[in-house]
C-alpha positions in Angstrom: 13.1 30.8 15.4 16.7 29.8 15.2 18.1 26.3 15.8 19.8 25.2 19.2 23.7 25.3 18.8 24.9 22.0 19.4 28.7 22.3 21.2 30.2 19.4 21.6 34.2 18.7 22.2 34.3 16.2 19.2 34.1 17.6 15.8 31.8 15.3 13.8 31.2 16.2 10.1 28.9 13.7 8.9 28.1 13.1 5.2 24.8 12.6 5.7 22.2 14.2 7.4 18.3 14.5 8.6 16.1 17.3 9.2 14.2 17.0 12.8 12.1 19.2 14.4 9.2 18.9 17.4 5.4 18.5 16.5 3.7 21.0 17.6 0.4 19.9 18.6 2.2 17.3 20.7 6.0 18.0 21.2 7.2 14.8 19.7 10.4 14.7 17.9 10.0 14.0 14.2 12.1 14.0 11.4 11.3 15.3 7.6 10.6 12.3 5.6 10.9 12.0 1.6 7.7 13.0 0.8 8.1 16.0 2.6 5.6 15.1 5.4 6.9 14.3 8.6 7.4 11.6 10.7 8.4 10.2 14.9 10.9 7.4 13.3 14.6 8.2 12.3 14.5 5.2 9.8 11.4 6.6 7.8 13.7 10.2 7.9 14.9 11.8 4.3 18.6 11.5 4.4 20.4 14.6 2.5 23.5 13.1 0.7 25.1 16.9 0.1 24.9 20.1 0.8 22.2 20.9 -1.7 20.1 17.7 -0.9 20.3 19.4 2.9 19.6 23.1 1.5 16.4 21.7 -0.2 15.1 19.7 3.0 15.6 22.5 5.7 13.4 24.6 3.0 10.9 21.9 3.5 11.4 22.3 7.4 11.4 26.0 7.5 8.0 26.0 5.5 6.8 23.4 8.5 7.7 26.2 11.0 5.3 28.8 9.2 2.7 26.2 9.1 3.0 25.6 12.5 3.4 22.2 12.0 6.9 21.4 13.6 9.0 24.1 15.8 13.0 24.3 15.6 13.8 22.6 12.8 17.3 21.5 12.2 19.7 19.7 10.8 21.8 16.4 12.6 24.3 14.5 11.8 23.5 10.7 10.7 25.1 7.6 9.6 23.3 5.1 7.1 23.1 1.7 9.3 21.2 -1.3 8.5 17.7 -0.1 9.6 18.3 3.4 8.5 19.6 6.6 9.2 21.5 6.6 12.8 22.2 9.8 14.8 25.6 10.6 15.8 25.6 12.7 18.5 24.4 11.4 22.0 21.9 14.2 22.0 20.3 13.5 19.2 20.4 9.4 20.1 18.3 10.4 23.1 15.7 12.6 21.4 15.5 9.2 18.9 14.8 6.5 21.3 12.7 8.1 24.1 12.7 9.1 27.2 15.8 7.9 29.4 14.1 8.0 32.8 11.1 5.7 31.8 13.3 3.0 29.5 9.4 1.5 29.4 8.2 4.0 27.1 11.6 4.1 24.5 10.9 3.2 21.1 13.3 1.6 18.9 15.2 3.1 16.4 13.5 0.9 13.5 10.2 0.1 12.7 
């Protein structure tokens, strides 16, 4: 499986980055966390500082997708904020928090 482009008008090249994915046996969003396992909160998420930090966690991610533990993982853009890693695209923001049509069942970035 390939990763969904992401077009956007604004070109954003972020220092830092997470690996995300959805869990399989549920379709959650999750994010690779740094003991390779995986988890639903951005601010548990393994942030790649460079381009071989980022090369080493998509093989991580890639190996979930042959396990058929996650589908589509990929790579987003993040900032370091004060309770973690923050997405920086609105997509991305959106699959973080929850659901935008039921603001009753959005979680919070942090823990």
């Amino acid at each position: 499986m390939t990763a969904p482009i992401q077009k956007s008008s604004a070109k954003i090249k972020a220092a830092q980055q997470v690996v995300t994915g959805n869990r399989l046996s549920d379709g959650v969003v999750v994010y690779l966390d740094p003991a390779g396992g995986w988890t639903d909160r951005i601010a548990e998420a393994r942030v790649a500082d460079s381009a071989d930090e980022l090369e080493a966690a998509m093989i991580v991610g890639k190996q979930g997708e042959r396990d058929q533990v996650v589908v589509e993982a990929y790579p987003i853009d993040v900032e370091r904020g004060p309770q973690g890693p923050r997405p920086l695209r609105i997509r991305e923001k959106i699959r973080a928090e929850g659901p935008t049509v039921r603001t009753d069942l959005a979680r919070p970035l942090s823990a």
